[in-house]
Steps between C-alpha positions, in 0.01 A plus 500: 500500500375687799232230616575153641629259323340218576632173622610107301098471479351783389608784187399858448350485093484734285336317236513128332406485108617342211650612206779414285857522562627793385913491600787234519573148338128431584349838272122381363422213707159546648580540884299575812690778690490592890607844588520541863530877670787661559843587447815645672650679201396780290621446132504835343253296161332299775129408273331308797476732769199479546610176688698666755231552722129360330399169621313274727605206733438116347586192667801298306192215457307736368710681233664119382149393454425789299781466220497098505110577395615710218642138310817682415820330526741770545474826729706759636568644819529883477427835683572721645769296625360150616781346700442822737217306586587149709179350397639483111750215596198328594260514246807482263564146600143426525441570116814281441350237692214495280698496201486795343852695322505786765740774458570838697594854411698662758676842517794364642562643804328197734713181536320188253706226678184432707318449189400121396734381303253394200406891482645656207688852560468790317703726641508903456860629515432889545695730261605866642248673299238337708660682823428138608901369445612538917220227571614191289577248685803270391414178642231446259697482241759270690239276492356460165400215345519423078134508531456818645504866314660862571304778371703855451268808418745728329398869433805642313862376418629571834248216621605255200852519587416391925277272387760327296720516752301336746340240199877427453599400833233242475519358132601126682190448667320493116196605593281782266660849510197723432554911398185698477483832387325758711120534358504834323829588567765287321432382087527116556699553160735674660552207736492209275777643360691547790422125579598379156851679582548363826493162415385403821461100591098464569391882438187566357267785460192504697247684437138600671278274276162594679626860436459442099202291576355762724627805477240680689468294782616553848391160686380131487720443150 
């Protein structure tokens, strides 16, 4: 993210819609979504960059208002990457405060400790088909919670087999152990099968609902 990036009050948005939920434990729930601009890494399959640089400063007042106004109960924080951004701890704990089941997408490679605690994790372990793998950063997964979710994007065997390793160092913390295949690229048969053989405590398949739903689209779904 070339431009500033902003300070505990304000964010740099890329857009704020609702939708439903189309990954994880939370897949179909109607949700109201803030993807914030920018991002560090450069995932090989990356389908939102159009976030790494689009976008216009809000206040944190401004962009809360907007989603609690939406009468959704549940939204995610995603990007871009938004903890790159210091005013997403902020508004973060601000939709907590006013009730609402927030949770956050991250790539992984910025520390969540800082994150409130209520804010549920979802966090992207990068597979080496990505070119993405050198940037994980261990201490987020140190510090998972049951409550919280790892997402692996695998692409081909090779990425199956390190995601499995890394799923299996963390099987005790019992929280959701999500494999997607990569859009277009790997037959989510061919991975449900690999799943059924690994007999993996807490794996699931996950796959891009709003991608069924709306195959054509690019944004706002």
């Amino acid at each position: 993210m070339s431009r500033d990036k902003g300070d505990a009050d304000t964010l740099v948005v890329n857009e704020v819609y609702t939708s439903i939920q189309g990954e994880g434990t939370r897949a179909g729930r109607p949700c109201a979504f803030v993807r914030l601009t920018g991002c560090g890494l450069r995932c090989r399959w990356c389908d939102t960059a159009y976030a790494f640089e689009e976008g216009g400063r809000r206040s944190v007042d401004d962009v809360a208002r907007e989603v609690i106004a939406t009468g959704l109960d549940l939204v995610l924080l995603t990007g871009g990457e938004p903890l790159e951004q210091p005013g997403c701890l902020t508004l973060a704990a601000r939709l907590c405060d006013a009730g609402l089941e927030v949770t956050i997408e991250t790539g992984g490679h910025v520390d969540t400790a800082p994150l409130d605690p209520r804010v549920v994790r979802i966090v992207d372990v990068k597979c080496p088909k990505s070119g993405m793998a050198k940037r994980n950063l261990p201490v987020n997964l140190t510090n998972l919670r049951a409550r919280d979710e790892v997402k692996f994007v695998v692409a081909d065997r090779e990425d199956f087999e390190f995601a499995l390793g890394v799923a299996r160092t963390i099987t005790d913390k019992r929280c959701a152990l999500l494999f997607s295949p990569v859009h277009g690229e790997l037959d989510p048969a061919e991975l449900s099968a690999w799943l059924v053989l690994a007999r993996l405590p807490g794996a699931r398949l996950n796959l891009q609902l709003h991608k069924v739903v709306w195959p054509a689209a690019t944004r706002g779904v």
